[in-house]
C-alpha positions as CSV (number, residue, x, y, z in Angstrom):
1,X,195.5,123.8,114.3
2,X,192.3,124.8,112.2
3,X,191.1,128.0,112.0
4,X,187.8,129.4,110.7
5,X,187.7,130.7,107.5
6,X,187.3,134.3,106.7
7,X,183.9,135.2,105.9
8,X,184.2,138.5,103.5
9,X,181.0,140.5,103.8
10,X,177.9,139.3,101.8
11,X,176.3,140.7,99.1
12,X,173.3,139.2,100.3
13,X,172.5,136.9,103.2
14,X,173.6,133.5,103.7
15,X,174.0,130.6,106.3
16,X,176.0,128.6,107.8
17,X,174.9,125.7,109.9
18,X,176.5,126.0,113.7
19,X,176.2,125.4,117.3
20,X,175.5,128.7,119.4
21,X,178.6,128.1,120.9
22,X,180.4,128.1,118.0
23,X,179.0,131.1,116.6
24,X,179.9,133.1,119.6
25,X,183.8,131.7,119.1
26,X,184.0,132.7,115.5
27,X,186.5,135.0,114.4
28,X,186.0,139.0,114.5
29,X,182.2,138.4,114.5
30,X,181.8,141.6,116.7
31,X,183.2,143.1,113.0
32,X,180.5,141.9,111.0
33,X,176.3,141.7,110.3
34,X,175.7,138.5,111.9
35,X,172.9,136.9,114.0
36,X,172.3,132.9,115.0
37,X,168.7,131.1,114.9
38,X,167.8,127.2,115.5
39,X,171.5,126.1,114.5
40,X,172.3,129.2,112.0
41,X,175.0,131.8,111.8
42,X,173.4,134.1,109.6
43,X,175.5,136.5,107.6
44,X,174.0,139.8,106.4
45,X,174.6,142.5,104.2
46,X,176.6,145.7,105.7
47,X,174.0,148.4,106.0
48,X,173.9,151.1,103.6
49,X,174.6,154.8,104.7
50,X,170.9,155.6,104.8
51,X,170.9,153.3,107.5
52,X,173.7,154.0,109.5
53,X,172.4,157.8,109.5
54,X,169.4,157.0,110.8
55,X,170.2,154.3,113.0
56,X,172.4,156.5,114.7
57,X,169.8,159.9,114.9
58,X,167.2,157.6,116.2
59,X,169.6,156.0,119.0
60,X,171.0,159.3,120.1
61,X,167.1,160.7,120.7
62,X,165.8,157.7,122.5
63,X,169.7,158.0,124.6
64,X,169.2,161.2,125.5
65,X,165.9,161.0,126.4
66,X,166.3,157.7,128.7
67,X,169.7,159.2,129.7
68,X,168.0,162.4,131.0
69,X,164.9,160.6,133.1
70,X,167.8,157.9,134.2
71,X,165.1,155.3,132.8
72,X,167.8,152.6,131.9
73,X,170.3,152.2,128.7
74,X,169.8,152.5,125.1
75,X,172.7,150.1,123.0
76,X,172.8,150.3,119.9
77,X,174.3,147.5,117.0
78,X,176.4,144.9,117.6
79,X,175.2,143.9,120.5
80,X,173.4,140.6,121.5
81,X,170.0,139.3,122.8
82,X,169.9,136.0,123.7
83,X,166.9,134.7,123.2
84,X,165.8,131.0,124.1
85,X,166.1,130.1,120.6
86,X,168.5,132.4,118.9
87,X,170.9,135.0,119.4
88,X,169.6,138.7,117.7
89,X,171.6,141.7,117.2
90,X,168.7,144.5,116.9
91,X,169.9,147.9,115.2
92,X,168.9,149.4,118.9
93,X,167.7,148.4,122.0
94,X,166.6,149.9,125.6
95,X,166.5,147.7,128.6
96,X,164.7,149.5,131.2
97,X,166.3,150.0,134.2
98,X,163.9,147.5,136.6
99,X,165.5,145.0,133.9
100,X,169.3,145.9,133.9
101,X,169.8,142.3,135.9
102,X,169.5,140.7,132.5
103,X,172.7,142.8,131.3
104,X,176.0,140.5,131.4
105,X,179.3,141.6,130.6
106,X,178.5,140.3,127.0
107,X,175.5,140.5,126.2
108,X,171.5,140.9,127.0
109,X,170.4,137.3,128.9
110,X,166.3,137.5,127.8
111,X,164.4,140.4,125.7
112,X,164.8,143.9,125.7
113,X,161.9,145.9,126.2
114,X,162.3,147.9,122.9
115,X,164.0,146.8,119.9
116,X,164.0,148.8,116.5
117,X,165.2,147.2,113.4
118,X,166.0,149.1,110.3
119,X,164.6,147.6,107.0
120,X,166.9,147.0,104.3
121,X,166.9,145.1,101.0
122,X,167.9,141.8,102.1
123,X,166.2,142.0,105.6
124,X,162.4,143.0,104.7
125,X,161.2,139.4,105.3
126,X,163.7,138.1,108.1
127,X,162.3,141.9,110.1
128,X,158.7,141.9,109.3
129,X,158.1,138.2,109.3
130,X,161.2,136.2,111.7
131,X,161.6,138.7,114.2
132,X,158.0,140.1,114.4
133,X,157.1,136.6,115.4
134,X,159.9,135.7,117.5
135,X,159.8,139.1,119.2
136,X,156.5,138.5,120.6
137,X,157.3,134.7,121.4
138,X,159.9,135.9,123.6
139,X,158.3,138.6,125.1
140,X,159.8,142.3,124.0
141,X,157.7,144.7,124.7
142,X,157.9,147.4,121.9
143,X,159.1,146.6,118.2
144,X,159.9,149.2,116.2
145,X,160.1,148.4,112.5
146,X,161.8,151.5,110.8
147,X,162.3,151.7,106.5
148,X,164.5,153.9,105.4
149,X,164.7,153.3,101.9
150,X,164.1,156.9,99.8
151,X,161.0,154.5,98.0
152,X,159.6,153.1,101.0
153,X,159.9,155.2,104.1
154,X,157.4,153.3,106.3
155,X,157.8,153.5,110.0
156,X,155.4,150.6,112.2
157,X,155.5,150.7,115.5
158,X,153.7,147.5,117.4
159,X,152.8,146.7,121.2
160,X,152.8,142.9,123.3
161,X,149.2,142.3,124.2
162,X,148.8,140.3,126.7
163,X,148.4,136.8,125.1
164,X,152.0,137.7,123.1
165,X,151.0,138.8,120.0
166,X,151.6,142.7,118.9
167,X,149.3,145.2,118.1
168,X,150.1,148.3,116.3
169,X,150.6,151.5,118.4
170,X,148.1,154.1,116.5
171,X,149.6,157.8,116.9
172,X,147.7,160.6,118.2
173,X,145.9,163.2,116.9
174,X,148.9,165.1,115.9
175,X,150.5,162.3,114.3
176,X,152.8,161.2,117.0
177,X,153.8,158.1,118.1
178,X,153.6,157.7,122.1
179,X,156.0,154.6,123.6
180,X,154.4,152.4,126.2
181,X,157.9,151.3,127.6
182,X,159.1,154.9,127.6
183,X,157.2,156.8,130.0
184,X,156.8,160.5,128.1
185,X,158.5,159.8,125.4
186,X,156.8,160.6,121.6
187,X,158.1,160.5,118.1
188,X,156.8,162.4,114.6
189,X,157.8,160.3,112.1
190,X,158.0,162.6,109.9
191,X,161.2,163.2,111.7
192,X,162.6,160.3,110.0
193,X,162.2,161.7,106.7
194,X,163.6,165.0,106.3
195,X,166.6,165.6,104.4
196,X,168.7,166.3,106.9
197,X,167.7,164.5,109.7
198,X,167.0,167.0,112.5
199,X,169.3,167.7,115.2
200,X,168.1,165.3,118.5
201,X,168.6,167.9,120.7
202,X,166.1,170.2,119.4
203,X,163.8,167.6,119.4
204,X,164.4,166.3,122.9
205,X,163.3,170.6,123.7
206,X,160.1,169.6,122.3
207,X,159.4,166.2,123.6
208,X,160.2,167.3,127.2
209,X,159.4,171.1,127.2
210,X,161.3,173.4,129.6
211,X,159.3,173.9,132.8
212,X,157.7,177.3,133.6
């Protein structure tokens, strides 16, 4: 019998040409960086720890705070989205709770209503270009596009308008960042950037402040 060979992971992306069925059948792929697009497995780099630490502070606020309200569930990486014409693994996602239908045993059937990708060397163009497009093709109502790299640190945060196409989400006066899937919840992004990253249950205290 033939088995799949072992993909080791990449020092930068690459491809390889398969059916969506057979990229969900491939070997230990719940183990590594890997999405499918229009006939593609593609294979990424593993994310670097300035990554990882803020993918996780990030998922752990926006948890907590859709945890606390009961507003739905926050997953973060690996998970899938199937889309109609790929298969996306976004760093984190919230599915509202009017939407939790979509959620199967295996994976998200149709777009989450926020996804947040983390920008990393070898994903600038497949996150700002690929997924901002197919995104808003398919319908997701928030994209978050977060970069962590110490000589970039940009965070963008975009809206569906109503012909599916995103418009930036402009923060207040005070610099903040209100969602418009996430009823009361706000983010400073200059949270992102301190060294270390604050604890998220101090700033869930000031998001939702204790009442009198």
């Amino acid at each position: 019998m033939a088995h799949a060979p072992t993909i080791a992971p990449p020092q930068q992306e690459h491809r390889i040409a398969m059916t969506y069925e057979e990229w969900v059948a491939w070997p230990d792929t719940d183990s590594k960086q890997t999405e499918w697009v229009d006939g593609e497995a593609i294979f990424f780099m593993p994310p670097e720890t300035v990554h990882a630490l803020m993918s996780f502070f990030v998922a752990r606020l926006l948890g907590d705070f859709v945890d606390l309200f009961d507003l739905g569930l926050v997953i973060p990486t690996p998970f899938e989205m199937r889309l109609e014409r790929s298969a996306r693994e976004p760093d984190i996602l919230f599915i509202a709770a009017s939407h939790l239908d979509r959620l199967t045993p295996e994976r998200l059937m149709g777009p989450a209503d926020l996804a947040i990708e983390l920008i990393s060397d070898d994903s600038t163009t497949r996150d700002r270009r690929d997924k901002y497009r197919e995104y808003a093709e398919a319908g997701v109502p928030e994209y978050w596009l977060l970069d962590p790299r110490p000589d970039r640190r940009r965070a963008d945060f975009f809206g569906l308008t109503a012909d599916n196409t995103y418009e930036p989400i402009s923060p207040d006066a005070a610099g903040r960042v209100h969602s418009r899937v996430l009823p009361g919840f706000w983010l400073d992004p200059a949270w992102l950037w301190q060294e270390p990253l604050p604890k998220p249950a101090a700033l869930l205290a000031l998001i939702v402040p204790a009442r009198p």
